[in-house]
Structures are given as C-alpha cells and as structure tokens.
C-alpha atoms as a printed R data frame, in Angstrom:
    type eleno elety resid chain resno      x      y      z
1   ATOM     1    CA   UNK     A     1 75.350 11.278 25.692
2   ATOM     2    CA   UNK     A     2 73.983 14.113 27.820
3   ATOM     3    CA   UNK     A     3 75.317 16.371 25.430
4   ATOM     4    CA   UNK     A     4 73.757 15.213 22.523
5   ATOM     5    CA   UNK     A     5 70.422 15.132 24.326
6   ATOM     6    CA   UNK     A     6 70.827 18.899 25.654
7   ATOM     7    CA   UNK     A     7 71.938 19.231 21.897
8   ATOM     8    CA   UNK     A     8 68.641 17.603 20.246
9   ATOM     9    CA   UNK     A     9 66.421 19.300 22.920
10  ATOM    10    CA   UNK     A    10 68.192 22.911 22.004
11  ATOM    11    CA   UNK     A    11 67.601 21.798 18.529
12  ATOM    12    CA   UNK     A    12 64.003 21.279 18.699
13  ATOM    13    CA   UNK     A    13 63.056 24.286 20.338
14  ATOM    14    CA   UNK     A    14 64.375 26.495 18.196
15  ATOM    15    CA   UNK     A    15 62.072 24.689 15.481
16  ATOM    16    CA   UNK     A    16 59.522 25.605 18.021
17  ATOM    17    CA   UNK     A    17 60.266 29.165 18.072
18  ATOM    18    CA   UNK     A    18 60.929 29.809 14.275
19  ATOM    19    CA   UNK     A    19 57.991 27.416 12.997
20  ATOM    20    CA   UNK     A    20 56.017 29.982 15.629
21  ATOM    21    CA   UNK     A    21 57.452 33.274 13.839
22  ATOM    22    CA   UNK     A    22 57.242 31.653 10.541
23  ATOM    23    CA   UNK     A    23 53.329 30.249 10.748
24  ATOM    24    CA   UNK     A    24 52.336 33.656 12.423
25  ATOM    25    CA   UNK     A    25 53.597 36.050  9.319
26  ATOM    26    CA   UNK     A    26 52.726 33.701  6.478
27  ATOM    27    CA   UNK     A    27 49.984 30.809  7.790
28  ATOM    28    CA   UNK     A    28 50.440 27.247  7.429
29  ATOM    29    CA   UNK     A    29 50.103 27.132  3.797
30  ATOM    30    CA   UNK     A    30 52.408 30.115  3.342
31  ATOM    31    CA   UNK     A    31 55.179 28.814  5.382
32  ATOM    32    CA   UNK     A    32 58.093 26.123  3.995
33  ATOM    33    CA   UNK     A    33 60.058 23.983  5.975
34  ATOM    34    CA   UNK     A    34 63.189 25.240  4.307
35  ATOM    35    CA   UNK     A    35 62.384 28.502  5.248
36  ATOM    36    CA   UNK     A    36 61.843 27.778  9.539
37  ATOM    37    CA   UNK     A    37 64.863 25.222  9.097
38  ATOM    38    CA   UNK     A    38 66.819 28.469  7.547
39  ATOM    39    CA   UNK     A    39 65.379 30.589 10.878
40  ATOM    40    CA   UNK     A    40 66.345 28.145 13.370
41  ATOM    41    CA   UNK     A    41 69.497 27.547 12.172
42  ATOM    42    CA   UNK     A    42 69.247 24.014 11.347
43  ATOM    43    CA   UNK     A    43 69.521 21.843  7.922
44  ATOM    44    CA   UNK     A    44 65.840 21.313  6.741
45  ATOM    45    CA   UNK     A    45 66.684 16.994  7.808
46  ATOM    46    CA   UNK     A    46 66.652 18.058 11.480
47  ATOM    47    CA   UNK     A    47 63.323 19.756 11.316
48  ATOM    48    CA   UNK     A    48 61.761 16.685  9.278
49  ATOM    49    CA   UNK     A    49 63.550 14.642 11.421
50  ATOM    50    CA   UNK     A    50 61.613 15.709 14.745
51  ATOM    51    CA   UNK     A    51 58.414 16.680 12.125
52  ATOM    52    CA   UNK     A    52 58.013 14.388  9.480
53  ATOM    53    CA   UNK     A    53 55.685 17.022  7.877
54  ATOM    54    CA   UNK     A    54 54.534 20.100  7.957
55  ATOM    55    CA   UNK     A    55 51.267 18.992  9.527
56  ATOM    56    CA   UNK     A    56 52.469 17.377 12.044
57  ATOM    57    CA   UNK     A    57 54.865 20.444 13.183
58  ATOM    58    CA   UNK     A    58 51.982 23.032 12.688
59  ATOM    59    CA   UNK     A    59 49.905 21.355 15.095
60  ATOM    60    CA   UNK     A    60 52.701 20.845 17.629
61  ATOM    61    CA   UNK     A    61 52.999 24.501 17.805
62  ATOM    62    CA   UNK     A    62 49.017 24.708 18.174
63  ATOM    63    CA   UNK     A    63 49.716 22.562 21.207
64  ATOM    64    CA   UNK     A    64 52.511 24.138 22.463
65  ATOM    65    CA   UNK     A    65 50.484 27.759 22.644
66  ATOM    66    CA   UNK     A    66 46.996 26.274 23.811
67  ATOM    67    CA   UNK     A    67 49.189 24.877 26.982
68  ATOM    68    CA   UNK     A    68 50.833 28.266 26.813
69  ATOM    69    CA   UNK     A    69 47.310 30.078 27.109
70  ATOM    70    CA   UNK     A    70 45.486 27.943 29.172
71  ATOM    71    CA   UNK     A    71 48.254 27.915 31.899
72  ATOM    72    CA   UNK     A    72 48.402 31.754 32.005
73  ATOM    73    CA   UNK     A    73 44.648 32.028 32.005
74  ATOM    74    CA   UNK     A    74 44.388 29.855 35.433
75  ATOM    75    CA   UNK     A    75 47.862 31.255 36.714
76  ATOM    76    CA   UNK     A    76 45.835 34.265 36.493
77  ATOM    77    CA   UNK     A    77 42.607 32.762 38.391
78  ATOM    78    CA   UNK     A    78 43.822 30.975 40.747
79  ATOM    79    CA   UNK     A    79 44.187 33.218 43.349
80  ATOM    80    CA   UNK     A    80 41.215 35.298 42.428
81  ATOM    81    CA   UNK     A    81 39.137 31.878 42.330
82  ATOM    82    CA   UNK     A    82 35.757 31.787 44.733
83  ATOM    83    CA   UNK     A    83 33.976 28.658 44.422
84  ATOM    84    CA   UNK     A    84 30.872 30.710 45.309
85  ATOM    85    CA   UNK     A    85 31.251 33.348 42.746
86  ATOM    86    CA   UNK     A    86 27.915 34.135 40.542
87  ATOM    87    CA   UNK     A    87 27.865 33.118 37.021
88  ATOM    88    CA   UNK     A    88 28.644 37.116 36.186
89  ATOM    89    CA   UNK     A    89 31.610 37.127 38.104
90  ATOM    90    CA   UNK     A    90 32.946 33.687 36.540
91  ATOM    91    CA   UNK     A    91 32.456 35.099 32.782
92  ATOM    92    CA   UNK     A    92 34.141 38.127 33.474
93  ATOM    93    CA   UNK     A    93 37.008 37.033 35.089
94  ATOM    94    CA   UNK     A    94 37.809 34.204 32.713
95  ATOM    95    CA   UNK     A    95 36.956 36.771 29.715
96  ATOM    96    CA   UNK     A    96 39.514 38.938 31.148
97  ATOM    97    CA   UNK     A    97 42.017 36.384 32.050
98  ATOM    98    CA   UNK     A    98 41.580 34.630 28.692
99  ATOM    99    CA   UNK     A    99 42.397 38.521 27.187
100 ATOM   100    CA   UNK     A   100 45.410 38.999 29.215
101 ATOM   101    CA   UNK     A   101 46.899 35.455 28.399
102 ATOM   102    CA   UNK     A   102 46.886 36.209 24.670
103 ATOM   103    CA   UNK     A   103 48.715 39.630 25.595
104 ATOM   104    CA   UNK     A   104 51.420 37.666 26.537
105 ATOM   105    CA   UNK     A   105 52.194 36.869 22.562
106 ATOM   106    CA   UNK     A   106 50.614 38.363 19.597
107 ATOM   107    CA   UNK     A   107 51.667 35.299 17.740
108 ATOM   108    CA   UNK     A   108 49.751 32.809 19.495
109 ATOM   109    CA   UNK     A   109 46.329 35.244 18.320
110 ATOM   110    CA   UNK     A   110 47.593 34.946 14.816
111 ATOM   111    CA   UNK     A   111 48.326 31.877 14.386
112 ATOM   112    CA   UNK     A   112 44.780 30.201 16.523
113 ATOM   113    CA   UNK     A   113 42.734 32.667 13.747
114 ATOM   114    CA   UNK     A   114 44.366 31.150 11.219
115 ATOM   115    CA   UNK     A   115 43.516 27.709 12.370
116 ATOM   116    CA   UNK     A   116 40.272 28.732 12.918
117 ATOM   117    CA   UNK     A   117 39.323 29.923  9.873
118 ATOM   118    CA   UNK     A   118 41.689 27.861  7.621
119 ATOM   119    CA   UNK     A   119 42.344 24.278  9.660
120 ATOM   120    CA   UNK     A   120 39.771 23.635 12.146
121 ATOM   121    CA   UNK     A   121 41.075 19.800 11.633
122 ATOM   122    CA   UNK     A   122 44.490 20.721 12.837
123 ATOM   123    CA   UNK     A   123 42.900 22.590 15.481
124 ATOM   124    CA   UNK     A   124 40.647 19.948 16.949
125 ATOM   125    CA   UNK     A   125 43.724 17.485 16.735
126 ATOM   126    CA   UNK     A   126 45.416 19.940 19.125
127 ATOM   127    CA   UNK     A   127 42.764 20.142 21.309
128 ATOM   128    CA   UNK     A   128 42.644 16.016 21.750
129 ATOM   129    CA   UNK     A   129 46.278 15.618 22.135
130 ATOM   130    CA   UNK     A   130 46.247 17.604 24.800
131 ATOM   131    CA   UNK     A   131 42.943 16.108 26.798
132 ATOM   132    CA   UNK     A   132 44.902 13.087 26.288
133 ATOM   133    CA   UNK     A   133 47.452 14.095 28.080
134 ATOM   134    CA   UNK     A   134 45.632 16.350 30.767
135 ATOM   135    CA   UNK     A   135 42.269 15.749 32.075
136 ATOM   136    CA   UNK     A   136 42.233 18.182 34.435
137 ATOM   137    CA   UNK     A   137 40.153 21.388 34.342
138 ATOM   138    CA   UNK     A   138 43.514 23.384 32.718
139 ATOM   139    CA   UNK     A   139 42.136 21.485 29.303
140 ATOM   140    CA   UNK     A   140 38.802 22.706 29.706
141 ATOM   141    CA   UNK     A   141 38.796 26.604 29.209
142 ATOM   142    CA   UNK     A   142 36.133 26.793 26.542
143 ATOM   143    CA   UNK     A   143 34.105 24.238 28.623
144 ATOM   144    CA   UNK     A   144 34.548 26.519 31.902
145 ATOM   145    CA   UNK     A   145 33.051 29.838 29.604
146 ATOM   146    CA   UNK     A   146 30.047 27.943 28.388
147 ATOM   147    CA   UNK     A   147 29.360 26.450 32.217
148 ATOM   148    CA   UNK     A   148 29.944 29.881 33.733
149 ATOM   149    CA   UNK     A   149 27.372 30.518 30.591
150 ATOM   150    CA   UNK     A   150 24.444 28.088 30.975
151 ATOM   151    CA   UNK     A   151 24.721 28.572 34.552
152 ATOM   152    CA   UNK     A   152 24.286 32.037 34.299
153 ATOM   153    CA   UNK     A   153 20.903 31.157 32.057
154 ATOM   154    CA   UNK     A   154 19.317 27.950 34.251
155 ATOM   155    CA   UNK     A   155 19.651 30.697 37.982
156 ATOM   156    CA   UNK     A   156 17.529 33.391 35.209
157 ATOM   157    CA   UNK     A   157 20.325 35.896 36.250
158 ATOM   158    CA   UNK     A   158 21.313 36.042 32.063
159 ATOM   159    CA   UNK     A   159 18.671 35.899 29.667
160 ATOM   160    CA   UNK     A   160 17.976 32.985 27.035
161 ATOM   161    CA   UNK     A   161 20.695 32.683 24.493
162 ATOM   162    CA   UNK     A   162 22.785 30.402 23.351
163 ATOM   163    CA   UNK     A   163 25.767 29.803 25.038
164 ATOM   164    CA   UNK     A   164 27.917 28.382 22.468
165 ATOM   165    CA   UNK     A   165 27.276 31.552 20.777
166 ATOM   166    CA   UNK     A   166 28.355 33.912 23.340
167 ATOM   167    CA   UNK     A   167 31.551 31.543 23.363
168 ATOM   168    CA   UNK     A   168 32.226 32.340 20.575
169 ATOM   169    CA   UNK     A   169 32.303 35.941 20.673
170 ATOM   170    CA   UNK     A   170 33.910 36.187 23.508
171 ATOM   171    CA   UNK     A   171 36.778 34.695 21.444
172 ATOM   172    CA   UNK     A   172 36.415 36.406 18.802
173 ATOM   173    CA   UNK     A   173 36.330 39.969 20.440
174 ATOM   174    CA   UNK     A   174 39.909 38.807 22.431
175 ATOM   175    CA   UNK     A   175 41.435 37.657 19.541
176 ATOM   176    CA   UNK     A   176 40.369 39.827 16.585
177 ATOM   177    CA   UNK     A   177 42.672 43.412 18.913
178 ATOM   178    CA   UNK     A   178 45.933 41.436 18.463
179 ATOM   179    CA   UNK     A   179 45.288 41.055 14.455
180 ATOM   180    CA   UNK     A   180 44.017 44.937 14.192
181 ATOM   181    CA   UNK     A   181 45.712 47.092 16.640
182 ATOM   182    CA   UNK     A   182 46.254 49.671 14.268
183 ATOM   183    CA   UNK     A   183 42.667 49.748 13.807
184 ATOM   184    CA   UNK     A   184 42.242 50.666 17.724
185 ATOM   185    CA   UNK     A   185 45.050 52.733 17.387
186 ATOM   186    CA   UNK     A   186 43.609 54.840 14.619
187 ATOM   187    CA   UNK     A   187 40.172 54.923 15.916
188 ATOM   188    CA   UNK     A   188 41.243 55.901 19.478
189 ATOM   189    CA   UNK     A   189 44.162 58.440 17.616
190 ATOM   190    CA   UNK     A   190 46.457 56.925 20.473
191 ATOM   191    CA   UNK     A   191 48.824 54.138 21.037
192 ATOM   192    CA   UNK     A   192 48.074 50.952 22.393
193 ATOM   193    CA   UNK     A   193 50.394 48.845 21.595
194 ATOM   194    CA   UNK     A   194 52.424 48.102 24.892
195 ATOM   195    CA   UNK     A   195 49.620 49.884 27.276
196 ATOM   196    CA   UNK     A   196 49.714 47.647 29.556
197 ATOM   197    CA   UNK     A   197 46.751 50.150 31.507
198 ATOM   198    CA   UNK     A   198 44.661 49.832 28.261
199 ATOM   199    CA   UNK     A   199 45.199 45.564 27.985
200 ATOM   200    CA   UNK     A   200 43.667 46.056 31.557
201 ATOM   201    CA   UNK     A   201 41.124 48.087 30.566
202 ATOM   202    CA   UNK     A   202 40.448 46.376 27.018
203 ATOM   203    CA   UNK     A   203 39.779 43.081 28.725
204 ATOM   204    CA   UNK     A   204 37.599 44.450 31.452
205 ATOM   205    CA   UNK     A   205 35.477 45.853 28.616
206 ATOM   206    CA   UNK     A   206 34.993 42.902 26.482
207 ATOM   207    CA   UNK     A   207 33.538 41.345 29.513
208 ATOM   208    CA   UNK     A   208 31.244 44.253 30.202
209 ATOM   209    CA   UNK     A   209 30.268 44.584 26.896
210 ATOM   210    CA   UNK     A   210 29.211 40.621 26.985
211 ATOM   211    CA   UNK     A   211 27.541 40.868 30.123
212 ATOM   212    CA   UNK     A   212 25.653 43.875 29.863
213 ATOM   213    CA   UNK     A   213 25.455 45.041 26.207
214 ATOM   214    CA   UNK     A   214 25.001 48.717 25.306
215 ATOM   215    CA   UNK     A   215 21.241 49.091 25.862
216 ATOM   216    CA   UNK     A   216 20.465 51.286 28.592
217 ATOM   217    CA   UNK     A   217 18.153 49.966 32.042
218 ATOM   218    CA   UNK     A   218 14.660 50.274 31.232
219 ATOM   219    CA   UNK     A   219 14.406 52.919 34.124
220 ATOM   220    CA   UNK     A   220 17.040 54.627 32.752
221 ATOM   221    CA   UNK     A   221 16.030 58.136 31.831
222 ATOM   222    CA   UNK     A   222 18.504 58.344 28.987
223 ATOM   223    CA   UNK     A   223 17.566 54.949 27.701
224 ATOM   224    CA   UNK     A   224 16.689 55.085 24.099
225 ATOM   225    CA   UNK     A   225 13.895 54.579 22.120
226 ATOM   226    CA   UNK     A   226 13.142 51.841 19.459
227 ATOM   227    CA   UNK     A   227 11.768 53.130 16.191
228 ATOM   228    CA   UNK     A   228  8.545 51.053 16.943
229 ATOM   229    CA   UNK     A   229  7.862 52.954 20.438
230 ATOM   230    CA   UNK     A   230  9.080 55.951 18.707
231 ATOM   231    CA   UNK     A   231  6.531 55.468 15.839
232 ATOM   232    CA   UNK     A   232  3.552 54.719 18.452
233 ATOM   233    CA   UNK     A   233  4.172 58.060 20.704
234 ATOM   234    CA   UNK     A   234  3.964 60.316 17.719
235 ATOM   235    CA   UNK     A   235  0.665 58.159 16.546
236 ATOM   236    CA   UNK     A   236 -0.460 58.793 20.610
237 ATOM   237    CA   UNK     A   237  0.148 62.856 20.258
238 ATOM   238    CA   UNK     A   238 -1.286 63.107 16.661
239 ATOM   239    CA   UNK     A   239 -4.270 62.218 18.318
C-alpha cells in the first residue's frame, strides 16, 4: 500500500513539473493534456485522473508557485524584518524580496503574466484556495505592498497616489525582466542572465526607481527644467 501511495504521489508531481514547463512555453490555451501526460511520462488517464480538466490542473500549478513565491519572499524577510521600519524601508525590501523570489524560476514569471493578462478568473481562484487554506500574513503579499503603501501616504512621508497603482507596477516592473531578458541584455550589450550581482542590483533598483523616481531634488543644481519654467525664464530675459 505504501508503495502505491509513494507511487501516486511520484506520479502527480511530475504532472506538476511538466504541466509547469508545458503552460510556461505555450500558455494555458496552447498547452494539451496529451502533450504534459507525454512529458511526465504518464498515460493522459493519470493526469485526468488527479485533474479532471485542464482548468482545474492550470490553476493547481498557479497555486503551487504563489506558495512557492510567497514563501521565498518572507524566507527572505524574516530575518531582515523590524517592526519599526518606515514605510520606505518596508516597500523596498518587499520590492526586492518579491524580485529575488521570482529569480528563483523564470517559469513561475511566465506563467503569472499569462494569467494575468489571459485568466484573471483562474488567477483569483488561486488566490482563494490558498487564503482558505492559510490565513496567515504568508497569503497576504500584495496586501503587505499596498499597507507598506498607504502607510507611507497617511505619515505624508510619500506623496498622494494611489496605492493600488503603485502595486501594480511594482509587479509589473519584477515580472516583465524574466519575459525580456534579452531586451536588458541587448540594451546593456552584456549578459545577465545568471548575474546573480545584477538580480541584486536589478531588484534594488526597481525599488529605488518606485520610491524616488528620476526627477532630481528641487535643490539640486542639476535638476532639470520643465518646458513651462523653461518657457517663463526666456519670457523674464526677453524683457
């Protein structure tokens, strides 16, 4: 009996890991059960047998690399976590840690893009299976940005915006490098892929660039001038 269990469980996870491969080269709707059965070596019954469609096994993987993420991302916090940190420090590190965590597999990037721009249903039915199962802040990494967020806005030290927003470009800015690294690597003329100094460095600067922008300080002496001010000093010396 406990082979046929260790047998099952072996079986299933290779579903896992091919339906991951599969769904990250060709999407959901690209993808056939035949065609993960044929990659984890199992007749096309035992893969409807655990997944009684493709649905259902698409969002299982969903689930499986949310847990995946959100794990890392606090494995990663936790021992840098200060309960009296200011909002700035709290967006940056969990912009960097939620970088880092997708570093860990370009898959899980390609396949979360794809279910957010082709099945935010299956999505959202990821998200509630797991805050069924866990109500404890490692569900609650999107909550924890836009917290870190607002607080940031209500103690003045960020200016108005809208959180939600900001969320979402945060995620959008760590997930869109693992879709177009050749992009970096062309515009940079240098390899990336498997810098580990420039994953470092690329999540650092997403968080920068959130928190502070590219605009110069006003006192800055190199800060720039807007077309309007521009316009107004060469009205002032035409004088």
């Amino acid at each position: 009996m406990k082979h046929r269990v260790k047998e099952g469980a072996d079986s299933r996870q290779r579903i896992v890991v091919a339906a991951t491969e599969v769904f990250a080269q060709k999407g959901k709707h690209g993808a056939t059960m035949e065609e993960i059965a044929t990659k984890a070596e199992v007749n096309k019954a035992m893969v409807y047998y655990y997944y009684s469609t493709k649905d259902s096994l698409f969002r299982a993987i969903l689930v499986t690399i949310l847990k995946r993420v959100y794990d890392h991302v606090f494995d990663i916090l936790g021992s840098e976590e200060k309960r009296d940190a200011n909002p700035a420090e709290k967006v940056a590190r969990l912009v960097n840690a939620h970088f880092i965590a997708f570093s860990e597999d370009v898959r899980f990037a390609k396949i979360l893009l794809n279910a957010l721009a082709n099945e935010p249903g299956d999505l959202k039915a990821a998200l509630r299976v797991i805050r069924d199962e866990d109500e404890t802040s490692k569900t609650r990494l999107p909550e924890a940005l836009l917290a870190a967020v607002k607080e940031g806005i209500s103690k003045r030290e960020f200016r108005e915006l809208d959180a939600g927003q900001v969320l979402i470009s945060i995620i959008g800015m760590s997930l869109i490098y693992f879709i177009d690294r050749p992009i970096a690597e062309t515009l940079l003329n240098q390899k990336v892929e498997g810098d580990e100094t420039f994953l470092r460095e690329r999540g650092k600067g997403i968080a920068d660039l959130v928190l502070h922008g590219v605009m110069g300080r006003p006192n800055s002496p190199r800060r720039q001038r807007s077309p309007r001010s521009e316009s107004a000093a060469l009205r002032k010396r035409a004088r």
